[in-house]
C-alpha positions as a Markdown table, in Angstrom:
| # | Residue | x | y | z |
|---|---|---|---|---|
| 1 | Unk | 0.0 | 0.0 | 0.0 |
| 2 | Unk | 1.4 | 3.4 | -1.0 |
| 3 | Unk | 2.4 | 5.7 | 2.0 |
| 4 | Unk | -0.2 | 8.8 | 2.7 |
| 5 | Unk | 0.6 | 11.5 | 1.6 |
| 6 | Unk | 2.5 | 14.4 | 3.4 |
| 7 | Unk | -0.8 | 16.7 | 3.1 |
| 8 | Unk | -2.8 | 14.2 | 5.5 |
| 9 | Unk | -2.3 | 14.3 | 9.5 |
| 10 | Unk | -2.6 | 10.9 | 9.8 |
| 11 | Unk | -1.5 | 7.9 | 8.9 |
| 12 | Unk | -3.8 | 5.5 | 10.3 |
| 13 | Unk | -7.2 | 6.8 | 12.0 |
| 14 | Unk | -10.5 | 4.7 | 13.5 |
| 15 | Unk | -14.0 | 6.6 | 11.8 |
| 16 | Unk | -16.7 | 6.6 | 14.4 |
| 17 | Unk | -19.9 | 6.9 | 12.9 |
| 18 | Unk | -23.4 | 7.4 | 15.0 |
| 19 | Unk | -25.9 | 4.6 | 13.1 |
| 20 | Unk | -28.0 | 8.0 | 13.4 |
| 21 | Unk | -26.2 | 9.2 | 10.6 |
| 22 | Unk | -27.0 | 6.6 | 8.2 |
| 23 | Unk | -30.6 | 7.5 | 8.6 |
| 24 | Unk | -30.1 | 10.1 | 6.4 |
| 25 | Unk | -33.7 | 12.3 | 6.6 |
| 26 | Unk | -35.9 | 8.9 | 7.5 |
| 27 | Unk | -36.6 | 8.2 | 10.9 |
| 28 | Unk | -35.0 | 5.0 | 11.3 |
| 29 | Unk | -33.4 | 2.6 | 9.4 |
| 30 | Unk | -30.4 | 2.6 | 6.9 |
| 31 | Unk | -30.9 | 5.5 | 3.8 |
| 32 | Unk | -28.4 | 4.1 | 1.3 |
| 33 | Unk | -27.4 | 6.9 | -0.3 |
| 34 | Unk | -26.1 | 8.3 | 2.9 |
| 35 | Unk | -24.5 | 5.2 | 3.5 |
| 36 | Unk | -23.2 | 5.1 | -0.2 |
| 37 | Unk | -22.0 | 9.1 | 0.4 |
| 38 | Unk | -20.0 | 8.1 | 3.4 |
| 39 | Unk | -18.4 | 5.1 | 1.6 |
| 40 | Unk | -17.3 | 7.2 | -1.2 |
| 41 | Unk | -15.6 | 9.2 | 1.4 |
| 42 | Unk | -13.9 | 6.9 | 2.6 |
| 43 | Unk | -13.1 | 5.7 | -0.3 |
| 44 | Unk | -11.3 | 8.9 | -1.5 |
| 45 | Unk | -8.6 | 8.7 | 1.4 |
| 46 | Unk | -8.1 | 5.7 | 1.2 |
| 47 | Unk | -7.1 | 4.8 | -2.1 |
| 48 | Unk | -4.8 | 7.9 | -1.1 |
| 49 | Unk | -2.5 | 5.7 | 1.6 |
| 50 | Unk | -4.7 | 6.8 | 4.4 |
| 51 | Unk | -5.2 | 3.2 | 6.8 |
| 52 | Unk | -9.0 | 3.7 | 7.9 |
| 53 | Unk | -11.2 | 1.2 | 9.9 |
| 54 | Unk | -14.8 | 2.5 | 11.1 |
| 55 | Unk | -16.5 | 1.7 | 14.1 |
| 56 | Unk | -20.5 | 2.3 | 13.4 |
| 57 | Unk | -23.1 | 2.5 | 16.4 |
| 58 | Unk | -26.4 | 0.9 | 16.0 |
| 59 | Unk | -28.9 | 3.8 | 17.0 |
| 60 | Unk | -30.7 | 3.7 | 13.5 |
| 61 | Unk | -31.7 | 0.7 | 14.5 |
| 62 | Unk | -31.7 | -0.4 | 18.0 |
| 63 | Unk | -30.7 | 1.1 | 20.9 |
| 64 | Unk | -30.4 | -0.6 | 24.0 |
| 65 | Unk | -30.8 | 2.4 | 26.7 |
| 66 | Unk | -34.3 | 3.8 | 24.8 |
| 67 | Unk | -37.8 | 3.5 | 24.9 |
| 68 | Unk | -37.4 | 0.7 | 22.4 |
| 69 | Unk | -36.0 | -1.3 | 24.8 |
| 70 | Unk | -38.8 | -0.5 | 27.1 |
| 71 | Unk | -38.0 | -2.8 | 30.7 |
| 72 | Unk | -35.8 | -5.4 | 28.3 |
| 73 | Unk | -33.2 | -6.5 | 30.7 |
| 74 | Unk | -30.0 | -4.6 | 30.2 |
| 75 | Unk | -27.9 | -7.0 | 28.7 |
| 76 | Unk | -30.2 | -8.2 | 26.1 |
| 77 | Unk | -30.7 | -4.7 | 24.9 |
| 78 | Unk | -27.1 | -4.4 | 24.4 |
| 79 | Unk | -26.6 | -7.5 | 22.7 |
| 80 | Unk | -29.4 | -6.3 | 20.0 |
| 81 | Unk | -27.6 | -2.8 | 19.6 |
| 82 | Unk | -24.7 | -5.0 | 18.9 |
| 83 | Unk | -26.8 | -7.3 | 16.2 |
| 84 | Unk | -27.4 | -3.6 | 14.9 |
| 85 | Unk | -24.2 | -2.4 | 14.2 |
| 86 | Unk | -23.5 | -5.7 | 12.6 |
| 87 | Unk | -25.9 | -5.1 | 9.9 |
| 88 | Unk | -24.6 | -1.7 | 9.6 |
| 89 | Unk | -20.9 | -2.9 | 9.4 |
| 90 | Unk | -22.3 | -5.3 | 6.3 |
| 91 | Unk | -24.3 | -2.2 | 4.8 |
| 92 | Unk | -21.3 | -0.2 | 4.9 |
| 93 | Unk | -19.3 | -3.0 | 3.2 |
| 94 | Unk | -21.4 | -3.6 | 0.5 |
| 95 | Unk | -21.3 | 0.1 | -0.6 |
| 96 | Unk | -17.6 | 0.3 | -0.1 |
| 97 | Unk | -16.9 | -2.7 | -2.2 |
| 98 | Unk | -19.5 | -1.8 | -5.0 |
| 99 | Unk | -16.7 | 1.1 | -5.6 |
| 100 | Unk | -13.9 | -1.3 | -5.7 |
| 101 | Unk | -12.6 | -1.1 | -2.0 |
| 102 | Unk | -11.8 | -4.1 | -0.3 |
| 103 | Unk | -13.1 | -4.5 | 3.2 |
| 104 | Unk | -13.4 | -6.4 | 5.6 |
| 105 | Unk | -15.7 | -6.5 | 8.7 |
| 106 | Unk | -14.9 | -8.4 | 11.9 |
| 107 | Unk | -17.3 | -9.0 | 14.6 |
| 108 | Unk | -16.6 | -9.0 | 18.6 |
| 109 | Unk | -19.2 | -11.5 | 18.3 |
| 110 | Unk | -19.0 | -14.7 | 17.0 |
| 111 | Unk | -21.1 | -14.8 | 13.5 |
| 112 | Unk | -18.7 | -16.4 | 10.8 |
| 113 | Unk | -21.6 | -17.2 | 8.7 |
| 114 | Unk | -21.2 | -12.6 | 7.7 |
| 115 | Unk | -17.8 | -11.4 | 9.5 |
| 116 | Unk | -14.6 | -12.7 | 10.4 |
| 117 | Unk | -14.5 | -13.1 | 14.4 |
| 118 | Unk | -11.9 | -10.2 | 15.7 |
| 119 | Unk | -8.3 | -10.9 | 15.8 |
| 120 | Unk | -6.6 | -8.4 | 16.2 |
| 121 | Unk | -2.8 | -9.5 | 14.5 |
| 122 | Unk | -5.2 | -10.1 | 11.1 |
| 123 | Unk | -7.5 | -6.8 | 11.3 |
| 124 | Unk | -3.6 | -5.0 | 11.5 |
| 125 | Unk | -2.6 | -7.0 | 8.2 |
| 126 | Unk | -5.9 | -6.2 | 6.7 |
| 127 | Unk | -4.9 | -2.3 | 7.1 |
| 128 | Unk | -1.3 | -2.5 | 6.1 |
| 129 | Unk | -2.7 | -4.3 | 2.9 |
| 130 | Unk | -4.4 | -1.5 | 2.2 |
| 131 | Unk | -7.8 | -2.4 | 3.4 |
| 132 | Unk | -10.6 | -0.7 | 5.1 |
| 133 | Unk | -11.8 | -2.8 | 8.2 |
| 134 | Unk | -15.3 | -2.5 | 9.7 |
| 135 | Unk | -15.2 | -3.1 | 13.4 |
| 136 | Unk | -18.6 | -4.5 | 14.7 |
| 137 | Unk | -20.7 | -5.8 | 18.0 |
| 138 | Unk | -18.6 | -2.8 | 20.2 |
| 139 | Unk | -16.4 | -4.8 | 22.6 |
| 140 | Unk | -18.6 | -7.7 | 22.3 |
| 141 | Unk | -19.8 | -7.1 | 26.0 |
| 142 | Unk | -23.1 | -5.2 | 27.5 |
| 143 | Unk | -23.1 | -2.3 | 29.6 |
| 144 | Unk | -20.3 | -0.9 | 26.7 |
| 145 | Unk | -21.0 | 1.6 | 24.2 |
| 146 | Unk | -20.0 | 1.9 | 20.6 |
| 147 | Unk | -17.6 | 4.6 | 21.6 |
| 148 | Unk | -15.9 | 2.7 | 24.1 |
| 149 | Unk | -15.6 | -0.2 | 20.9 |
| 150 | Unk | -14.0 | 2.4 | 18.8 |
| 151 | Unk | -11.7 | 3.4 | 21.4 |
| 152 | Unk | -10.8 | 0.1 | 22.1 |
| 153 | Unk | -10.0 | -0.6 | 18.7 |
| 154 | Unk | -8.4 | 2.5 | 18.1 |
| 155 | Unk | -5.9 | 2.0 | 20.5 |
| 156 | Unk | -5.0 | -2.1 | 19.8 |
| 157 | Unk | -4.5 | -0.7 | 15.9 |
| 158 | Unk | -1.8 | 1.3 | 17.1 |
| 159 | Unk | -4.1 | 4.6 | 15.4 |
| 160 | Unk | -3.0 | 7.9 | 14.8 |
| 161 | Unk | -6.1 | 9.5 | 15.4 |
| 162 | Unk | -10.1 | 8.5 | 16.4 |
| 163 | Unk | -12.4 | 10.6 | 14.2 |
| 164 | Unk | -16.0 | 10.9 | 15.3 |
| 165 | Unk | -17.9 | 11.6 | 12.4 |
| 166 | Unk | -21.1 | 13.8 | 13.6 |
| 167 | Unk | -23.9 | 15.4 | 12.5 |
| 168 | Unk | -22.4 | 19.0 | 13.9 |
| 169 | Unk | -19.1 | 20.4 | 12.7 |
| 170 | Unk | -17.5 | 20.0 | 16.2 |
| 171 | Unk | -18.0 | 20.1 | 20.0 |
| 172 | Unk | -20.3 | 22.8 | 21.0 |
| 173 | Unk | -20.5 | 24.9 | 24.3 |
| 174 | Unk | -24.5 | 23.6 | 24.2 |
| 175 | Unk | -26.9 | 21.5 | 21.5 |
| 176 | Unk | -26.3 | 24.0 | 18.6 |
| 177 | Unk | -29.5 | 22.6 | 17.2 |
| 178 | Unk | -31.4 | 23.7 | 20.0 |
| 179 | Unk | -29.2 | 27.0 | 21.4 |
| 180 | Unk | -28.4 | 29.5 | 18.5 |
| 181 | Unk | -26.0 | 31.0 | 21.4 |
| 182 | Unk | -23.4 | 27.9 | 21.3 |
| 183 | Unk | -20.1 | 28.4 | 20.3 |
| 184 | Unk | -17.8 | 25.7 | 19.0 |
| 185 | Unk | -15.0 | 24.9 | 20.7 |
| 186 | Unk | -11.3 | 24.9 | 18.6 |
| 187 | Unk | -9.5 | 22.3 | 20.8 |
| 188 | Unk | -10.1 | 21.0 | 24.1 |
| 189 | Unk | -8.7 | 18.5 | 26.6 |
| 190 | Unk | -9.3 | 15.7 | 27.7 |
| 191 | Unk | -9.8 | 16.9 | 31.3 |
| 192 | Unk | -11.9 | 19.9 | 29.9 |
| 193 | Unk | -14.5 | 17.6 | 28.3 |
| 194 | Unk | -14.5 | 15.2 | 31.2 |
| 195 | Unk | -14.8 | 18.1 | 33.7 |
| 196 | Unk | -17.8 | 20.1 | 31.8 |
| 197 | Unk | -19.4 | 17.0 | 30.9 |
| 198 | Unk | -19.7 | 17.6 | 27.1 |
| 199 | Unk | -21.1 | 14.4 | 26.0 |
| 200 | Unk | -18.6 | 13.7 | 23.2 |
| 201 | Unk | -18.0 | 10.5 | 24.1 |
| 202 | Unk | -18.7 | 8.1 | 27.3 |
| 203 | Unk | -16.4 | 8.9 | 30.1 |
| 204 | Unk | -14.5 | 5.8 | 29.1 |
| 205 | Unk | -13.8 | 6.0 | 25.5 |
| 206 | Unk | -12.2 | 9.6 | 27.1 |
| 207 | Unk | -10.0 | 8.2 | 29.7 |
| 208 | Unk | -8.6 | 5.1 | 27.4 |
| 209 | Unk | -7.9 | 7.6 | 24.3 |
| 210 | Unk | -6.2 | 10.0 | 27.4 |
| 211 | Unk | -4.3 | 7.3 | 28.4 |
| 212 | Unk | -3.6 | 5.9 | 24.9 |
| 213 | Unk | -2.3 | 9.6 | 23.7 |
| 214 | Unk | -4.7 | 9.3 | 20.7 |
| 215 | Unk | -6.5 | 13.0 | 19.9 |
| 216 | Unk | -10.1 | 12.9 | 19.0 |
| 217 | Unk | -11.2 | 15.0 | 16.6 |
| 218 | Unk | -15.3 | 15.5 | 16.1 |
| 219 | Unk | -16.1 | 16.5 | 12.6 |
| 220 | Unk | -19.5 | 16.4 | 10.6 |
| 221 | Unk | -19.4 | 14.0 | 8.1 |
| 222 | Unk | -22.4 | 15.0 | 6.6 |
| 223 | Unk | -20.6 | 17.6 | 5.4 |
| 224 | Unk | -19.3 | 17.3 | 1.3 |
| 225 | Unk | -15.5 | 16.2 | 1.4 |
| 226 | Unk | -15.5 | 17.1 | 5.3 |
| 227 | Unk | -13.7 | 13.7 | 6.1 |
| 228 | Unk | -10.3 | 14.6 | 3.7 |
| 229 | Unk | -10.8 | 18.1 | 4.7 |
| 230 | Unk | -10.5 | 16.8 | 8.4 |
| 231 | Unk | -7.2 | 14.6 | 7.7 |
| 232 | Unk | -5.5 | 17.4 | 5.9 |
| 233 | Unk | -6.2 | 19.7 | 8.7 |
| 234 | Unk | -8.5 | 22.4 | 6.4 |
| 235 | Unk | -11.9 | 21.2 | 8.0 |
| 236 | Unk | -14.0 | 22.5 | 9.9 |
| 237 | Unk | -13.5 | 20.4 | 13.6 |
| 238 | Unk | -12.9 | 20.2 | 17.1 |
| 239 | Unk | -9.5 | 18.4 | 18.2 |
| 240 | Unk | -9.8 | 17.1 | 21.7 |
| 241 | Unk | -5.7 | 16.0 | 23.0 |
| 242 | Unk | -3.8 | 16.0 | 26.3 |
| 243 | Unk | -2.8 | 19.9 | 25.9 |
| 244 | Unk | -4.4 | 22.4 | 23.5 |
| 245 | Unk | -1.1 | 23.9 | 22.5 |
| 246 | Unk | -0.6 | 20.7 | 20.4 |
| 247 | Unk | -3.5 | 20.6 | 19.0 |
């Protein structure tokens, strides 16, 4: 696999994506043209050298802390929202290898009949060969989010970077859909989102990407060529690191 090119940032970066997003404008469900937009996307940088696997949550479908879940017991909820982001992990691979980009997606659970089982030695190869690799089933545990999957994952592939792809530009001082007032934040730190309780990410996806020394950096991939925009540091985003003067 040709190395990235100097313009990018990073190397080798994890793509979270809310399964809210690939709702597109329906109410539930998978819209495949937003899920075919987001593929091309990644397509773009990563037939440039860019190593990308995603991490996609399940909300589109099921979520296991809603009123869909009604008085479910907790663990069986989660293990739906898991199914869920399996059969957006397969969605998401069918659009990205309709455009000629291999993937792969492997599940934290056990399902060889659609995904590889995760191992982490092969997902590695899988990116060095130029690959895009769809992580599914979050950490294949309840009472875990997705985001606490894609930092997991971000940090065993050794990744330069955990991108969350939004539905907002950035981190916000409030809900800009709902305050006009809000104002984005440039950079943060860990600490600062942790301490003002910003709701970027669960409080553990934080502290393992804090600990890991991996920035996150929240972007709206809605957005028309936001994702390479992001990598090459021309976006419009929030970077979230251990100190802002880094950033």
């Amino acid at each position: 696999m040709p190395d990235a090119p100097s313009e990018f940032r990073y190397k080798r970066v994890l793509l979270k994506v809310s399964g809210e997003v690939l709702m597109g404008d329906q109410a539930y469900g998978i819209d495949q043209n937003t899920v075919a937009t987001v593929a091309q996307a990644v397509a773009s940088v990563a037939r440039d050298g860019v190593e990308i696997c995603l991490v996609i949550g399940g909300g589109n479908i099921f979520r296991g802390v809603s009123k869909a879940a009604g008085d479910m017991d907790r663990a069986t909820a989660d293990y739906m929202g898991m199914l869920a982001t399996v059969m957006n992990a397969l969605a998401m691979q069918a659009a990205l290898e309709k455009i000629g980009v291999p993937t792969r997606v492997q599940s934290a659970l056990t399902m060889n009949a659609v995904a590889e089982p995760y191992v982490r030695r092969r997902a590695l190869r899988h990116l060095e060969k130029g690959r895009v690799v769809i992580f599914a089933a979050g950490v294949g545990a309840p009472f875990f989010t997705t985001d606490s999957g894609a930092a997991l994952r971000a940090a065993e592939m050794g990744c330069d970077a955990l991108l969350k792809g939004t539905s907002v530009d950035g981190v916000y001082t409030a809900d800009p859909k709902k305050d006009k007032t809000a104002t984005r934040y440039e950079t943060l730190t860990y600490h600062d989102v942790l301490a003002k309780d910003l709701k970027v990410m669960d409080a553990s996806a934080i502290a393992l990407m804090r600990d890991s020394g991996i920035p996150i950096v929240v972007f709206s991939i809605r957005e028309d060529g936001s994702l390479r925009k992001t990598l090459t540091g021309e976006g419009t985003f929030t970077v979230i690191t251990s100190n802002v003067k880094s950033a």
